[in-house]
PyMOL Python script that loads the backbone (N, CA, C, O; Angstrom):
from pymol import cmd

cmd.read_pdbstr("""\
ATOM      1  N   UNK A   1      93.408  99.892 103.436  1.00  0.00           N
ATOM      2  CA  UNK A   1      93.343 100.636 102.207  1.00  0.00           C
ATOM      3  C   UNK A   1      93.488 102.112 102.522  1.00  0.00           C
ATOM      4  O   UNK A   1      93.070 102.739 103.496  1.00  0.00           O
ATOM      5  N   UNK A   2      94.228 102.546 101.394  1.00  0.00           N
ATOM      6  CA  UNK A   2      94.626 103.876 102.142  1.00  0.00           C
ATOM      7  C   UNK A   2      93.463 104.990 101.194  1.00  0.00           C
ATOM      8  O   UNK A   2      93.359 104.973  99.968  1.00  0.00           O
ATOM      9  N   UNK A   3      92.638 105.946 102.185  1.00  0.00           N
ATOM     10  CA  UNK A   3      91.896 106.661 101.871  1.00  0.00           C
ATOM     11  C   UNK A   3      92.586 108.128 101.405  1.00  0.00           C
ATOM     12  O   UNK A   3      93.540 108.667 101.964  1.00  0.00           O
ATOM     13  N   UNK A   4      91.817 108.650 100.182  1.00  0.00           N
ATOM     14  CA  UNK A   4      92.086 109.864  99.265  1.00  0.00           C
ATOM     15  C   UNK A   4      92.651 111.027 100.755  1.00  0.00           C
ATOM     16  O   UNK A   4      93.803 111.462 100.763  1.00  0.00           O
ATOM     17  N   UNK A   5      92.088 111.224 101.391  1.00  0.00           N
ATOM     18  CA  UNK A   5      92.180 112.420 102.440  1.00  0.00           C
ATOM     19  C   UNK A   5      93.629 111.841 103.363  1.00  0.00           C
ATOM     20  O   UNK A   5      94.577 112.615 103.496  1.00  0.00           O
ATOM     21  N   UNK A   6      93.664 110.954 103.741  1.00  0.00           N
ATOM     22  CA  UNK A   6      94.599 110.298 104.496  1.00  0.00           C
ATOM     23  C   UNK A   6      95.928 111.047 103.756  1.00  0.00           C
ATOM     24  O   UNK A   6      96.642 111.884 104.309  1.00  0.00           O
ATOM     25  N   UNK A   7      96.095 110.523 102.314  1.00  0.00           N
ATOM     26  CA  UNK A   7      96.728 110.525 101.307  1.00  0.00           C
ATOM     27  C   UNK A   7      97.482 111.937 101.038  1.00  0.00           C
ATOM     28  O   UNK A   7      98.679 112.197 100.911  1.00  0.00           O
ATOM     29  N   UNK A   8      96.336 112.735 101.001  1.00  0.00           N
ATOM     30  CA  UNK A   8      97.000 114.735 100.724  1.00  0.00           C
ATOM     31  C   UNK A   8      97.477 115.727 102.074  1.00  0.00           C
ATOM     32  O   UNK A   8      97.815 116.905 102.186  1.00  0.00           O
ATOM     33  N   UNK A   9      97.270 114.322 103.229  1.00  0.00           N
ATOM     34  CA  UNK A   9      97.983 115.089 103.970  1.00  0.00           C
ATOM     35  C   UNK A   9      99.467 114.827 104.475  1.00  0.00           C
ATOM     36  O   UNK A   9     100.069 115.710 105.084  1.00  0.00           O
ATOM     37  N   UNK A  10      99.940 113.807 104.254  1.00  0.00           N
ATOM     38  CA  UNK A  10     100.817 113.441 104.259  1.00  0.00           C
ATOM     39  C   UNK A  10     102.042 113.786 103.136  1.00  0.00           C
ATOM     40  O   UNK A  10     101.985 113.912 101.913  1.00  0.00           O
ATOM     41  N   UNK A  11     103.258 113.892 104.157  1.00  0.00           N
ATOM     42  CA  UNK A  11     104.093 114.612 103.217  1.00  0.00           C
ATOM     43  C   UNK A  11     105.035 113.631 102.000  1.00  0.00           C
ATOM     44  O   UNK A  11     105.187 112.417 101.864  1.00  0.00           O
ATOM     45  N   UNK A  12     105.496 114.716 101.316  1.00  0.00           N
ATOM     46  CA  UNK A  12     106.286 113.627 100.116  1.00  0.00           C
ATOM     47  C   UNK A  12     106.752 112.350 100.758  1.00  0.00           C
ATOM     48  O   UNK A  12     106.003 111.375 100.833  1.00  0.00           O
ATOM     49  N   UNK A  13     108.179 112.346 101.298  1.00  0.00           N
ATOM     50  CA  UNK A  13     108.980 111.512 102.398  1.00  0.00           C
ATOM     51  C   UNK A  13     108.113 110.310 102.733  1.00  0.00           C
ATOM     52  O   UNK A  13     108.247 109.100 102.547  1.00  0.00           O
ATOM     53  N   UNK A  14     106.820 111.355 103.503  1.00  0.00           N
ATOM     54  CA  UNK A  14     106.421 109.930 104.323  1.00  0.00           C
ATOM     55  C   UNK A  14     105.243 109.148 103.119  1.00  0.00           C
ATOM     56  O   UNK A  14     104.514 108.247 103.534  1.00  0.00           O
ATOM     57  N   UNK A  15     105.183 109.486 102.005  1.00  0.00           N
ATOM     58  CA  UNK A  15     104.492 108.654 100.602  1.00  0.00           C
ATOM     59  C   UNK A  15     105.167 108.025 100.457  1.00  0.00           C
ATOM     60  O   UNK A  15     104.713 106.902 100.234  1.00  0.00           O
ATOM     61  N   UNK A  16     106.657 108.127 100.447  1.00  0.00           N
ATOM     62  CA  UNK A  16     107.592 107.667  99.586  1.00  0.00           C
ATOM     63  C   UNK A  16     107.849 105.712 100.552  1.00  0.00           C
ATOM     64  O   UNK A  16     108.102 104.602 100.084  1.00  0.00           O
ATOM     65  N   UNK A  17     107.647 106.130 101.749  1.00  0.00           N
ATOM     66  CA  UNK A  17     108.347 105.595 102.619  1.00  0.00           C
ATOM     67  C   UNK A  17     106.564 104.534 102.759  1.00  0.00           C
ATOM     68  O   UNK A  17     106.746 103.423 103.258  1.00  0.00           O
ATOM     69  N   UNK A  18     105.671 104.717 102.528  1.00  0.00           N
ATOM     70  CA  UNK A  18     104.634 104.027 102.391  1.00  0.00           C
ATOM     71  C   UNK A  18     104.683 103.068 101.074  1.00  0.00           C
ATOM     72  O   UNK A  18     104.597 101.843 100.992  1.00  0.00           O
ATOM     73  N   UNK A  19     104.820 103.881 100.259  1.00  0.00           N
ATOM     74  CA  UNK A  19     105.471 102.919  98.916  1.00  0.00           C
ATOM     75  C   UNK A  19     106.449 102.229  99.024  1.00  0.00           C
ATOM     76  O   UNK A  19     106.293 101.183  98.394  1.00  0.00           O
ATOM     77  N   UNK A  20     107.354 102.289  99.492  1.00  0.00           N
ATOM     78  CA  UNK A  20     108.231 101.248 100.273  1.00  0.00           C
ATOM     79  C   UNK A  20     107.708 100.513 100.525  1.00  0.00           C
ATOM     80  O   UNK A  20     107.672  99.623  99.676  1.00  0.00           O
ATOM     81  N   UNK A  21     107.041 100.305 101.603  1.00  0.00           N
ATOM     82  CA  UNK A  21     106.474  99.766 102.459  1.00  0.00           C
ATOM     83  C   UNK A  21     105.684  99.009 101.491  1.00  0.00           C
ATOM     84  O   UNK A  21     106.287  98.039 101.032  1.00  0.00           O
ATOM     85  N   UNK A  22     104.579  99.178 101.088  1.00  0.00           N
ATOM     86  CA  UNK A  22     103.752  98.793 100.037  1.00  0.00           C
ATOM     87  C   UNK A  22     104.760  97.537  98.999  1.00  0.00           C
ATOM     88  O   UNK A  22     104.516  96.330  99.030  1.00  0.00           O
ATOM     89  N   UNK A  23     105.478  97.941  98.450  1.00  0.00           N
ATOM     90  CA  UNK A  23     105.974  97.053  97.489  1.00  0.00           C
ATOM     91  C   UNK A  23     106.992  95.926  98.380  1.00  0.00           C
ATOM     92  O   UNK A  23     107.480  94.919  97.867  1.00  0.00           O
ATOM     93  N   UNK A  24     107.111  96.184  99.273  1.00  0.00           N
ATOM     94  CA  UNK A  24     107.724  94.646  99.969  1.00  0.00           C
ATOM     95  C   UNK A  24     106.807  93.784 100.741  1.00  0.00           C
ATOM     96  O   UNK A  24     106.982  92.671 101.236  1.00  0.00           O
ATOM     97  N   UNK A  25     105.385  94.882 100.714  1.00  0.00           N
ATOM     98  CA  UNK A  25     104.493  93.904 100.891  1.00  0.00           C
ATOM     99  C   UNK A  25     104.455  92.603  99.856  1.00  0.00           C
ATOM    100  O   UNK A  25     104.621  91.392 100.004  1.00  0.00           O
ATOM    101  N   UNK A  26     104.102  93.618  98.543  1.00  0.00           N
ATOM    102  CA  UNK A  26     103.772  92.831  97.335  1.00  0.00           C
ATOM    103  C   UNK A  26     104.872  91.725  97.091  1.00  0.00           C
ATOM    104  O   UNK A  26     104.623  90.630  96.586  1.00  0.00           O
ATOM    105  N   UNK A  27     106.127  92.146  97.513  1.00  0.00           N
ATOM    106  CA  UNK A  27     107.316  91.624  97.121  1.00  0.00           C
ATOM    107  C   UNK A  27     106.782  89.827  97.955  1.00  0.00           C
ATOM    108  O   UNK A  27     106.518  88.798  97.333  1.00  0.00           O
ATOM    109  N   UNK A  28     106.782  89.965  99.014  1.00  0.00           N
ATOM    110  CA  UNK A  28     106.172  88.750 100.021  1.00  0.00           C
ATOM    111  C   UNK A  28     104.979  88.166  99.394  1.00  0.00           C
ATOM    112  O   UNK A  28     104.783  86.962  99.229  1.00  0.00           O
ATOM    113  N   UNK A  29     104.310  88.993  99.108  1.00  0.00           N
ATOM    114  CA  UNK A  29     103.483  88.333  98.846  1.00  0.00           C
ATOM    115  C   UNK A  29     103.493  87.211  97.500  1.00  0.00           C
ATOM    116  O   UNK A  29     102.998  86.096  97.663  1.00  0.00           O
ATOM    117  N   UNK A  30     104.045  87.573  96.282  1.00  0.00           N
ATOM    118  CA  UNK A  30     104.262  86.780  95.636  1.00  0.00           C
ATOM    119  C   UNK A  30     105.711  85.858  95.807  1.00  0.00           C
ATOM    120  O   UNK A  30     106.118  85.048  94.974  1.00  0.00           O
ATOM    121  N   UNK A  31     106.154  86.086  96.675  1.00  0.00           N
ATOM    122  CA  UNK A  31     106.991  84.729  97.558  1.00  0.00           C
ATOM    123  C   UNK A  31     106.298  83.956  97.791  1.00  0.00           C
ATOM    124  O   UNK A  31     106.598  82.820  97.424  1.00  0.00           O
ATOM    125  N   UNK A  32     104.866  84.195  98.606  1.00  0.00           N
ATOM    126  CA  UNK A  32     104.012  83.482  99.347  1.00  0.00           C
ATOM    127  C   UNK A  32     103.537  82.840  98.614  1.00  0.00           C
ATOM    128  O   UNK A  32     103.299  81.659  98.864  1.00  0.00           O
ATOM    129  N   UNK A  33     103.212  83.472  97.343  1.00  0.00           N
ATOM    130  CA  UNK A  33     102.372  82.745  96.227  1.00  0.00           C
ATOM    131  C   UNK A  33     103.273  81.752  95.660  1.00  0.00           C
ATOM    132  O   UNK A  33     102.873  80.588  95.686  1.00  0.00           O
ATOM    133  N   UNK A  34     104.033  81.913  95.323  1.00  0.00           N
ATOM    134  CA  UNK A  34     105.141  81.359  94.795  1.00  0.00           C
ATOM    135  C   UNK A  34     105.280  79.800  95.610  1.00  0.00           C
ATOM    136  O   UNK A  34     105.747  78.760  95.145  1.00  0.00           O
ATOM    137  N   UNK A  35     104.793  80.009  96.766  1.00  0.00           N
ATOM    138  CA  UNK A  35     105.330  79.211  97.880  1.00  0.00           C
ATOM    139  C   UNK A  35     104.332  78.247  98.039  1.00  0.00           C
ATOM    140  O   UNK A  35     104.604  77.081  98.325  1.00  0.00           O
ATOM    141  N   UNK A  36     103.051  78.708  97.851  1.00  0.00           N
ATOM    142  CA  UNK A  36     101.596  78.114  97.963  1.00  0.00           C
ATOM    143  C   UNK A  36     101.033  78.351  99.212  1.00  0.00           C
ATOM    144  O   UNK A  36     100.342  77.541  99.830  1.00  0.00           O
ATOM    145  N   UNK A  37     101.442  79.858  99.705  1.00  0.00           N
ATOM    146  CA  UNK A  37     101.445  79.767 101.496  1.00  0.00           C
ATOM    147  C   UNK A  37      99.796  80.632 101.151  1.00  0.00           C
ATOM    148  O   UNK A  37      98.845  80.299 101.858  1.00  0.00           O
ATOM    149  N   UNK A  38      99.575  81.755 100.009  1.00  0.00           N
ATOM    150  CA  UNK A  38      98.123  82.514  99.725  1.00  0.00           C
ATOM    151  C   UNK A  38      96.727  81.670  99.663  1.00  0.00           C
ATOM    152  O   UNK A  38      96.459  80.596  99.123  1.00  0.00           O
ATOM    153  N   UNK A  39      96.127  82.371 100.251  1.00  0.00           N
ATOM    154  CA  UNK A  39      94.887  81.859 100.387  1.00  0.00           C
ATOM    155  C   UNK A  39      94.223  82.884  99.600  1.00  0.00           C
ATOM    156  O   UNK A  39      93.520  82.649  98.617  1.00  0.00           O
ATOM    157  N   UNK A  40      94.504  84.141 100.125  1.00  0.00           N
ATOM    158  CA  UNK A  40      93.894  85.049  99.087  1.00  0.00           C
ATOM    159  C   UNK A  40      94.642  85.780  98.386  1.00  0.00           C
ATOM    160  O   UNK A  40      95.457  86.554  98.886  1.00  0.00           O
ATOM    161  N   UNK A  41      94.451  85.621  97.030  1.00  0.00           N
ATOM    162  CA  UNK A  41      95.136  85.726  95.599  1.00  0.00           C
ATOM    163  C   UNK A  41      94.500  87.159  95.538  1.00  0.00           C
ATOM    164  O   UNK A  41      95.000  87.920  94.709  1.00  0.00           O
ATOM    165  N   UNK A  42      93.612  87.563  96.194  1.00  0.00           N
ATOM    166  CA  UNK A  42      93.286  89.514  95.921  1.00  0.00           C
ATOM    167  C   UNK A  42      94.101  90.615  96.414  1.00  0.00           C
ATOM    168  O   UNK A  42      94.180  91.830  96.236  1.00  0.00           O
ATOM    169  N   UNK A  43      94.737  89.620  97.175  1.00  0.00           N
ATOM    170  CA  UNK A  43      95.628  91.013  98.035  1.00  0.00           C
ATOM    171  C   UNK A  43      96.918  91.275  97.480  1.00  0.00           C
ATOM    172  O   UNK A  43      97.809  91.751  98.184  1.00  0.00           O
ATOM    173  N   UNK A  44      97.139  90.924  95.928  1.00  0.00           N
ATOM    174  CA  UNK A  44      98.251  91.068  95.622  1.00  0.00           C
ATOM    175  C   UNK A  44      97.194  92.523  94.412  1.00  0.00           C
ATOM    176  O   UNK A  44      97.651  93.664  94.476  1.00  0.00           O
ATOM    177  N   UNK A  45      96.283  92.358  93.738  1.00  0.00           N
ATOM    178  CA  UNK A  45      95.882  93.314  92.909  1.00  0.00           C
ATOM    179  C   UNK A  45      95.667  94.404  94.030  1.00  0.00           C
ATOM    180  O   UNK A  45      96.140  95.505  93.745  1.00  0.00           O
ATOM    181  N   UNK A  46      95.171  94.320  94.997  1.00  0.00           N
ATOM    182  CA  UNK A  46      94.777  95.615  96.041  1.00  0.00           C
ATOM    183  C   UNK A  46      95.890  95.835  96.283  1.00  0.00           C
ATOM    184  O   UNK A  46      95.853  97.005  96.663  1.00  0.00           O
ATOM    185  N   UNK A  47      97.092  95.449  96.339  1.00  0.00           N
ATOM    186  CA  UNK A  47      98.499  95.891  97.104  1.00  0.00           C
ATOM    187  C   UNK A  47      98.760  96.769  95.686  1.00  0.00           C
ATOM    188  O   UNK A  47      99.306  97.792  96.100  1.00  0.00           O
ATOM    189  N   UNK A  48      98.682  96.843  94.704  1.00  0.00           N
ATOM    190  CA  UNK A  48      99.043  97.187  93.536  1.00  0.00           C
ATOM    191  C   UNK A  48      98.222  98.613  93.366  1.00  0.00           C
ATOM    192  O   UNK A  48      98.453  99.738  92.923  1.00  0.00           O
ATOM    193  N   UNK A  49      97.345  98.042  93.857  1.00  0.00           N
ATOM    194  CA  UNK A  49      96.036  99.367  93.539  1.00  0.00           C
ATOM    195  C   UNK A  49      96.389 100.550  94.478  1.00  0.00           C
ATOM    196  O   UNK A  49      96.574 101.720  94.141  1.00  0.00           O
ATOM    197  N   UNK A  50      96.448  99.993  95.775  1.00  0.00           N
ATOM    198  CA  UNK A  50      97.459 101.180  96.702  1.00  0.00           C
ATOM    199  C   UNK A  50      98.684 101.641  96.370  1.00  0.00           C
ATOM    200  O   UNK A  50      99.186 102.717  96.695  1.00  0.00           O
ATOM    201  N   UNK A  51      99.138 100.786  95.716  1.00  0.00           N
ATOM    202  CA  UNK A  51     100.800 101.335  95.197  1.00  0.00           C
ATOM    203  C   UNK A  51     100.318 102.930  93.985  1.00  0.00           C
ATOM    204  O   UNK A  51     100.836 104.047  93.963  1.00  0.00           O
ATOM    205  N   UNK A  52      99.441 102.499  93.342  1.00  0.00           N
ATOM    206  CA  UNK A  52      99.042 102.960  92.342  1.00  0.00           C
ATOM    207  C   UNK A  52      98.263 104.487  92.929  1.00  0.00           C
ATOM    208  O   UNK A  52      98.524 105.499  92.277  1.00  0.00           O
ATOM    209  N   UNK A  53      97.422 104.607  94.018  1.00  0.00           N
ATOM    210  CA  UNK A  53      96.622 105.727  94.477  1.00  0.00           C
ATOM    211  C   UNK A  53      97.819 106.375  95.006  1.00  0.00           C
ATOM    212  O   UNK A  53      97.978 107.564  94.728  1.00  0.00           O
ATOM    213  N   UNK A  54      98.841 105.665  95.857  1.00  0.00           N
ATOM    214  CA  UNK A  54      99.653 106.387  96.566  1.00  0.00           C
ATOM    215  C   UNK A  54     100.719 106.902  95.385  1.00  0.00           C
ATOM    216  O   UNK A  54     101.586 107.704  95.734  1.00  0.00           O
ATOM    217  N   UNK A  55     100.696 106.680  94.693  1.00  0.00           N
ATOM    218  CA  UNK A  55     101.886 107.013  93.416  1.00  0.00           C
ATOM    219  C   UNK A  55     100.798 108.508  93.189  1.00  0.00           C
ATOM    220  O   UNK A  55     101.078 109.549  93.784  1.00  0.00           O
ATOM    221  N   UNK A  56      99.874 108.437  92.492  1.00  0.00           N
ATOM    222  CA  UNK A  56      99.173 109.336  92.006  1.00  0.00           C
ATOM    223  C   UNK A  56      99.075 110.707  92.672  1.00  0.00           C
ATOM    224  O   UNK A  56      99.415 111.825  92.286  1.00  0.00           O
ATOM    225  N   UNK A  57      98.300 110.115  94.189  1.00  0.00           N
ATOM    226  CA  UNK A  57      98.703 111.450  95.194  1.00  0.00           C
ATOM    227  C   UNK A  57     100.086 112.093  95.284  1.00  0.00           C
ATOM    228  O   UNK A  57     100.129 113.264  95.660  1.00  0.00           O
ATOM    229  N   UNK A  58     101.246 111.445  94.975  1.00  0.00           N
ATOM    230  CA  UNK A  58     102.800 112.062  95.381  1.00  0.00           C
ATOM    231  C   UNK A  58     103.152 112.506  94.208  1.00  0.00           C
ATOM    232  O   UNK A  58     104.222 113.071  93.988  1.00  0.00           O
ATOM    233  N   UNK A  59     102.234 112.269  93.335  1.00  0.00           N
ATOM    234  CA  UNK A  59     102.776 113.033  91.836  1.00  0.00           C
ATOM    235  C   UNK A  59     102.131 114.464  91.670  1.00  0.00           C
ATOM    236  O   UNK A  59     102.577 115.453  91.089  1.00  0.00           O
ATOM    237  N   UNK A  60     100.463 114.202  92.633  1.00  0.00           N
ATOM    238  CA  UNK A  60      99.852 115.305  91.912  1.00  0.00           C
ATOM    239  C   UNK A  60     100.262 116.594  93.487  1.00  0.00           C
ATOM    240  O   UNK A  60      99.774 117.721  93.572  1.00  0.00           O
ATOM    241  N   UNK A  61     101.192 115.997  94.466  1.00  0.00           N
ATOM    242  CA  UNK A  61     101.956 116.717  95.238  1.00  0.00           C
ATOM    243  C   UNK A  61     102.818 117.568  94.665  1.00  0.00           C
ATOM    244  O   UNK A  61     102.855 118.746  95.022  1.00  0.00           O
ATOM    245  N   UNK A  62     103.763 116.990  93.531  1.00  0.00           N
ATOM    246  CA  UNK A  62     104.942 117.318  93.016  1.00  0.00           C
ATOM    247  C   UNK A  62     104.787 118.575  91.588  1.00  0.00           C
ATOM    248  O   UNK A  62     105.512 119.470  91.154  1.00  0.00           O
ATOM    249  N   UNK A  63     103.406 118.008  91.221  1.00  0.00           N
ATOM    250  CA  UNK A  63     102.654 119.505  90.602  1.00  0.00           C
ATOM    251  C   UNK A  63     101.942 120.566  91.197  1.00  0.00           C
ATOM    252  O   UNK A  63     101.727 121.684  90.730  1.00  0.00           O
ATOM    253  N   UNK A  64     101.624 120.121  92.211  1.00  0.00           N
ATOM    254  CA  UNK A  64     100.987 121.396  92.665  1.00  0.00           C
ATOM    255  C   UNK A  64     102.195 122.359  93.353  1.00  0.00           C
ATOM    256  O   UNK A  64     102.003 123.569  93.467  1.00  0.00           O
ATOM    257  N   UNK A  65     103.687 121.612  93.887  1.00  0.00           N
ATOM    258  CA  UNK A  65     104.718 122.686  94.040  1.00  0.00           C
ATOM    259  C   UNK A  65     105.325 123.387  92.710  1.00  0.00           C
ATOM    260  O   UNK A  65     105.739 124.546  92.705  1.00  0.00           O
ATOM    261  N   UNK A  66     105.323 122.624  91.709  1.00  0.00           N
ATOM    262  CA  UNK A  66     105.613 123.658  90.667  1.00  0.00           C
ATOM    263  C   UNK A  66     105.206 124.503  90.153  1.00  0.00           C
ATOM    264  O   UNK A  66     105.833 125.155  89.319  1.00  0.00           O
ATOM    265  N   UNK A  67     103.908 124.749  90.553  1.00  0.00           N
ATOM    266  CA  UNK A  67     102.937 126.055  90.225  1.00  0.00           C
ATOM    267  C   UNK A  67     102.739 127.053  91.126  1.00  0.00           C
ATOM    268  O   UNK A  67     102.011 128.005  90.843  1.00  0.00           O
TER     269      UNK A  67
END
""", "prot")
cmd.dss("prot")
cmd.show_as("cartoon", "prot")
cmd.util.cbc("prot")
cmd.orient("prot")
């Protein structure tokens, strides 16, 4: 899980490239599900939830350069 501090130091690029990363997790994962290969059905809302913190941090990146 990716922590708030981790998060603001890292640059746009390499958010971007974590979100990547992140959504082909998710992408597998509901293959997996799909597949009946999941055991745990949580790691698709937590994969989401990181998609979601890491979105937030690269946005509130993209305002603080416009000011």
């Amino acid at each position: 899980m990716a922590k708030k501090k981790d998060l603001t130091t890292k640059t746009e690029s390499e958010l971007q490239k974590v979100i990547r990363e992140k959504r082909l997790a998710l992408r597998d994962f509901y293959f997996d599900l799909a597949g009946g290969k999941v055991t745990n059905v949580k790691k698709g809302k937590n994969i989401k939830k990181e998609v979601a913190r890491i979105m937030t941090a690269w946005r509130k990146k993209e305002l603080m350069e416009n000011k």
